[in-house]
C-alpha positions as CSV (number, residue, x, y, z in Angstrom):
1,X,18.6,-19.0,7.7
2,X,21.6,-18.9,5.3
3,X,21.8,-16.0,3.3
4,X,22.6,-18.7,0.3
5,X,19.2,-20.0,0.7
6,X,16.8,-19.6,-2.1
7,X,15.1,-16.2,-1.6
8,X,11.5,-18.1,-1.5
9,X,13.0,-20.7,1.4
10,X,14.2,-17.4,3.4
11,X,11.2,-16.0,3.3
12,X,9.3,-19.3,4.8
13,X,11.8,-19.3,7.8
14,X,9.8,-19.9,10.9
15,X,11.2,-20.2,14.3
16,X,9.3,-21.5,16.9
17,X,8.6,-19.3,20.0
18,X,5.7,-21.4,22.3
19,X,3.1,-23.5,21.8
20,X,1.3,-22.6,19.2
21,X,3.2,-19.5,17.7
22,X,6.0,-19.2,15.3
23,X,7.9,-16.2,14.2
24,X,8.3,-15.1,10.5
25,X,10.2,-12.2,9.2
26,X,9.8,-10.2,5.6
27,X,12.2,-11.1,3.1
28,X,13.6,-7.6,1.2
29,X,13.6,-9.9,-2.2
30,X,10.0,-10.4,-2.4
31,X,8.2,-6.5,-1.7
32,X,5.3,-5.0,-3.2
33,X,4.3,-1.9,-3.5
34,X,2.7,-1.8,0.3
35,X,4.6,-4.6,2.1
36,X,5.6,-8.1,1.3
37,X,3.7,-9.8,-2.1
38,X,0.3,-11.3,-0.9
39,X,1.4,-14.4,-2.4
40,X,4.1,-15.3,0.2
41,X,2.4,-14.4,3.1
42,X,0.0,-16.7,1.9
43,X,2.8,-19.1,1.7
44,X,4.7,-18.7,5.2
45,X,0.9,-19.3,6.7
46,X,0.7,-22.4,4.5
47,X,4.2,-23.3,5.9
48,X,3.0,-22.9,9.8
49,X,0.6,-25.5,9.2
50,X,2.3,-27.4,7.4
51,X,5.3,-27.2,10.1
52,X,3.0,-27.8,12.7
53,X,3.2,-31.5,15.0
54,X,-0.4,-32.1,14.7
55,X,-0.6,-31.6,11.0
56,X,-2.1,-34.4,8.9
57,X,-2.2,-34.7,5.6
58,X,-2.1,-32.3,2.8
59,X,-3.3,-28.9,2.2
60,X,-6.8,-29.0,0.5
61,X,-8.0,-25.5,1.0
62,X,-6.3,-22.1,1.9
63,X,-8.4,-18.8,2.6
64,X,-6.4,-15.8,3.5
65,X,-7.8,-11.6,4.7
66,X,-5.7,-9.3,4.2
67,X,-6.5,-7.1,6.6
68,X,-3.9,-4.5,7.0
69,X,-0.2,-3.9,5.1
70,X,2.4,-5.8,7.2
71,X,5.3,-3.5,7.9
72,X,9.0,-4.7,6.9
73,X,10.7,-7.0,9.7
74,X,9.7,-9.7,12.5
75,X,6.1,-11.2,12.9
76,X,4.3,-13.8,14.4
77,X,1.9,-16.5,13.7
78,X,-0.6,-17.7,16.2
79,X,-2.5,-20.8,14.7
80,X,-4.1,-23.8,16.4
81,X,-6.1,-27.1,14.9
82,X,-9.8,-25.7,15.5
83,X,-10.8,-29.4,14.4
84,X,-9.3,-32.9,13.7
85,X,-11.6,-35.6,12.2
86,X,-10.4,-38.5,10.9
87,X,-9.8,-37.6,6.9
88,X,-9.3,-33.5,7.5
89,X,-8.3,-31.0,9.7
90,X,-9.2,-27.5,10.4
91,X,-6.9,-24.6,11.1
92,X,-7.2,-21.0,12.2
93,X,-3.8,-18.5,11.9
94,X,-3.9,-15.2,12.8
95,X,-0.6,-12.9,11.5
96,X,0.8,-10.2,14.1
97,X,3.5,-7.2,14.4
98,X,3.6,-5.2,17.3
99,X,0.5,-6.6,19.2
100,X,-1.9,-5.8,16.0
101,X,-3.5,-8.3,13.6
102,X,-2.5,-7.9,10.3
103,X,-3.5,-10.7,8.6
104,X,-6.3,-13.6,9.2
105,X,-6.6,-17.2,7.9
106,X,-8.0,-20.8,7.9
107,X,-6.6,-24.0,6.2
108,X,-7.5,-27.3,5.3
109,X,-5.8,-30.1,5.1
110,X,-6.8,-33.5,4.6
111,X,-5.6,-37.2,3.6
112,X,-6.1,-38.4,0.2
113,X,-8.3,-41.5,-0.9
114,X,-8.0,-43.2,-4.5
115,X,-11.7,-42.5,-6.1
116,X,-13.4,-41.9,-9.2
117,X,-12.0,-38.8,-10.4
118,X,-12.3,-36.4,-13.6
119,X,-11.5,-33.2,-14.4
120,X,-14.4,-30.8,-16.1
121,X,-12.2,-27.6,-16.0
122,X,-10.1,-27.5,-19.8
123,X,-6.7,-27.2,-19.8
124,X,-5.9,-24.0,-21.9
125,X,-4.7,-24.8,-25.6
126,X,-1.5,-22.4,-26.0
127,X,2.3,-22.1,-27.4
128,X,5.5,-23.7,-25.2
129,X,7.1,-21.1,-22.6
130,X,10.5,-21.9,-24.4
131,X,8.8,-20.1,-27.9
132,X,7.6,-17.3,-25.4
133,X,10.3,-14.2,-24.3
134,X,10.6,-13.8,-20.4
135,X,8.2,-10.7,-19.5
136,X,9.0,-7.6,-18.2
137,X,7.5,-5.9,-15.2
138,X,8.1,-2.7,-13.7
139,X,11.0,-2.4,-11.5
140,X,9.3,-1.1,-8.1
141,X,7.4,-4.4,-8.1
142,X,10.2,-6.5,-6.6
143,X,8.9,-9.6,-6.3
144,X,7.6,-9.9,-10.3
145,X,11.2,-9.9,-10.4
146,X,11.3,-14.0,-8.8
147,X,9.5,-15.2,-10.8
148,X,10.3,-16.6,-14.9
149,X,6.4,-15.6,-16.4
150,X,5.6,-15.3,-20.3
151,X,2.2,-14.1,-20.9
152,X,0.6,-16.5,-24.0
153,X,-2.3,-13.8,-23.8
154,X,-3.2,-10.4,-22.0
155,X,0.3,-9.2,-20.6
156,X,0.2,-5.9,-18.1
157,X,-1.2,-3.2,-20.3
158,X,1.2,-0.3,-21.4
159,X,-1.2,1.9,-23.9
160,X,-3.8,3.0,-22.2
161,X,-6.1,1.0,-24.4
162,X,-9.0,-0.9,-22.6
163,X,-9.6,-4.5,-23.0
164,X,-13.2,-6.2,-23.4
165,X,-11.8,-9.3,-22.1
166,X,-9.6,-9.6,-18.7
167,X,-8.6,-12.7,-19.5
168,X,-4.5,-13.4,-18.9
169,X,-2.5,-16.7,-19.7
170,X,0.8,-17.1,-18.7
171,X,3.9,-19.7,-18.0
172,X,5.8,-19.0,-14.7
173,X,8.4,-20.4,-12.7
174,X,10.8,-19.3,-9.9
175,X,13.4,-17.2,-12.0
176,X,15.8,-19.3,-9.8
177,X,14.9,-22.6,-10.5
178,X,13.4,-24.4,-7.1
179,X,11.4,-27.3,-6.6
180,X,7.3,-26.8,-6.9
181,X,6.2,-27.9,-3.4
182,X,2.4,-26.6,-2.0
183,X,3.8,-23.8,-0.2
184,X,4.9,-22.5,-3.9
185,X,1.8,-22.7,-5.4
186,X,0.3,-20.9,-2.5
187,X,2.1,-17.9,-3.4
188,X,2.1,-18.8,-7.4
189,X,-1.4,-18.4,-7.2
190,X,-1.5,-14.7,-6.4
191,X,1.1,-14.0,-9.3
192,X,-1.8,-12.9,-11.5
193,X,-1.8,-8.8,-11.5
194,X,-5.7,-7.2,-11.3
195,X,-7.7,-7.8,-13.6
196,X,-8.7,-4.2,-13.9
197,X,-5.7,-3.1,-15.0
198,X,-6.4,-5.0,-18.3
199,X,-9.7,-4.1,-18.7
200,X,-9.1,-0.8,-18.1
201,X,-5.4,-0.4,-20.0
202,X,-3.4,1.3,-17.0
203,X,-2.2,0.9,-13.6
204,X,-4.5,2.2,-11.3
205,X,-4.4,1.5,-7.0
206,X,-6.0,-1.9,-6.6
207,X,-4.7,-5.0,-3.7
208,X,-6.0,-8.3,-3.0
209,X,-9.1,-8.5,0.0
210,X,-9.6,-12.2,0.5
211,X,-7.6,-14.6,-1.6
212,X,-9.1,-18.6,-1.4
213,X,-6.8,-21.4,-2.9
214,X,-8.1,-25.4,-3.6
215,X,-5.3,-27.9,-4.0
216,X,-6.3,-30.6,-6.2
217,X,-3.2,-32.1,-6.9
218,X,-1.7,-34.2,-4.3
219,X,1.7,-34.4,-3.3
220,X,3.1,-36.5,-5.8
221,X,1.6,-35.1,-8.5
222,X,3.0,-31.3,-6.9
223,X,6.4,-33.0,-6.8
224,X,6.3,-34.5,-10.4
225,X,6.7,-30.9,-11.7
226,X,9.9,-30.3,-10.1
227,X,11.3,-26.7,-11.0
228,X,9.3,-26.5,-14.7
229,X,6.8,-24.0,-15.7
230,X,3.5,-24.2,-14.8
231,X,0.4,-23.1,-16.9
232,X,-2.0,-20.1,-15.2
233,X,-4.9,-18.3,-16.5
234,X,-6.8,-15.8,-15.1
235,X,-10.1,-13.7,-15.2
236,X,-12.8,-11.7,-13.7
237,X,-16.5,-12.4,-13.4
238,X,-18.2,-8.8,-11.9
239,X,-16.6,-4.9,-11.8
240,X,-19.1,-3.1,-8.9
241,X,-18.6,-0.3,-6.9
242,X,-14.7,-0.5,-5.9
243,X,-14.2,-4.3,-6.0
244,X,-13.9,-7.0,-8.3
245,X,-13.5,-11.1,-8.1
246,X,-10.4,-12.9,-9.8
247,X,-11.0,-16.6,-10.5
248,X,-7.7,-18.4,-11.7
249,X,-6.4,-22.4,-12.6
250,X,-2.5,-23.6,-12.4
251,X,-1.4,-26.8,-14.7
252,X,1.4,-28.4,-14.9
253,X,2.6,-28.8,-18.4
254,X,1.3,-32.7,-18.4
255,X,-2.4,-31.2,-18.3
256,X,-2.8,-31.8,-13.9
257,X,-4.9,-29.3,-12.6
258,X,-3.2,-27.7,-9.4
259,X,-4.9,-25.4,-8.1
260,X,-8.0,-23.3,-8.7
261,X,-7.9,-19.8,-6.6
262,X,-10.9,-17.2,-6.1
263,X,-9.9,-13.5,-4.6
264,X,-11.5,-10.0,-3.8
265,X,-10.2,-7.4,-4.9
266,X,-10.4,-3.5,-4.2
267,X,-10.0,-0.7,-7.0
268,X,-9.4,3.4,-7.2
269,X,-10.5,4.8,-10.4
């Protein structure tokens, strides 16, 4: 792809290599701290399916394992339809380097219907991004760095203090304005930093397990957002014996619900 690409459309580059398998590569502008940021690989797996002949529809569900750090350069996706019924489709991916499994996933995807509808979950009551400054994050995290966020409430701790709630609500956007599409709230959905930093007031060695996304928006309502903020908010439920949960919402400034995302998550302390 053309180096003059938008960092977040290099990083989704597939090629395809046979039936059933594309090949990916890590994109330098969106590290972590251990390999690429969990929320793009949960993207470029989005992307396969979506990419994919036999797809139908839209995406409706997306559950990805982490299972080992994915080293800097080439991989490969292996993913095939485990199920096609007439409104949704079932897919498993598996993510490889050097003959090794790295990452797991399934996705759903599924054509859309007009029904009743209605929307329990409360859209969060909270000050424009424009009245907000742009964030800061530390500079090791490189792919913080992509994105435009402005915490309305519980910003990355820097005082050691502890928090009794791990609550976090925040505007983001690419910091170079793109186009909202599914395969960017994949990855917007993981922008949320542990929980147990906040309750705990530091940075202390933590990565996503097992992130789960729901789409509830479909792709009009995705596309209606163009390149503007969108609203997320964040918390925990449970703290036990090295792992935590992280339950999250994304809403477009209009008050749509986007997504709702559930993760594990693994702590040192």
């Amino acid at each position: 792809m053309h180096a003059a690409a938008h960092p977040f459309d290099r990083a989704l580059h597939l090629d395809h290599v046979e039936a059933g398998v594309v090949r990916g590569a890590t994109e330098p502008a969106w590290a972590n701290m251990v390999g690429p940021f969990g929320g793009v690989t949960a993207a470029v797996l989005l992307r396969a399916v979506e990419s994919h002949p036999d797809r139908i529809g839209d995406p409706l569900a997306l559950t990805v394992n982490y299972t080992a750090p994915i080293a800097d350069g080439e991989f490969d996706i292996a993913l095939r339809a485990a199920r096609t019924n007439r409104s949704n489709q079932h897919w498993i991916l598996e993510l490889r380097q050097g003959g090794e499994v790295k990452t797991t996933a399934t996705a759903v995807f599924g054509l859309h219907r007009d029904t009743w509808a209605d929307t329990e979950a409360q859209f969060p009551e909270v000050i424009a991004p424009e009245d907000i400054p742009r964030s800061e994050f530390f500079d090791f995290v490189v792919w913080a760095n992509r994105y435009d966020i402005r915490f309305t409430e519980g910003a990355v701790p820097d005082d050691g203090a502890h928090s009794e709630s791990s609550t976090s609500t925040l505007w983001v956007r690419n910091a170079e304005r793109r186009p909202l599409d599914f395969a960017a709230l994949a990855s917007v959905s993981d922008t949320f930093y542990p929980r147990v930093f906040l309750r705990r007031g530091k940075v202390i060695p933590a990565g996503t397990i097992s992130l789960t996304t729901y789409f509830h928006a479909d792709r009009a309502q995705v596309e209606a957002v163009g390149d503007d903020f969108v609203l997320g908010s964040a918390h925990a439920n449970a703290f036990s014996r090295g792992y935590f949960d992280q339950s999250a919402q994304l809403w477009s400034r209009d008050g749509v619900l986007l997504t709702s995302s559930h993760q594990l998550v693994y702590f040192k302390d």
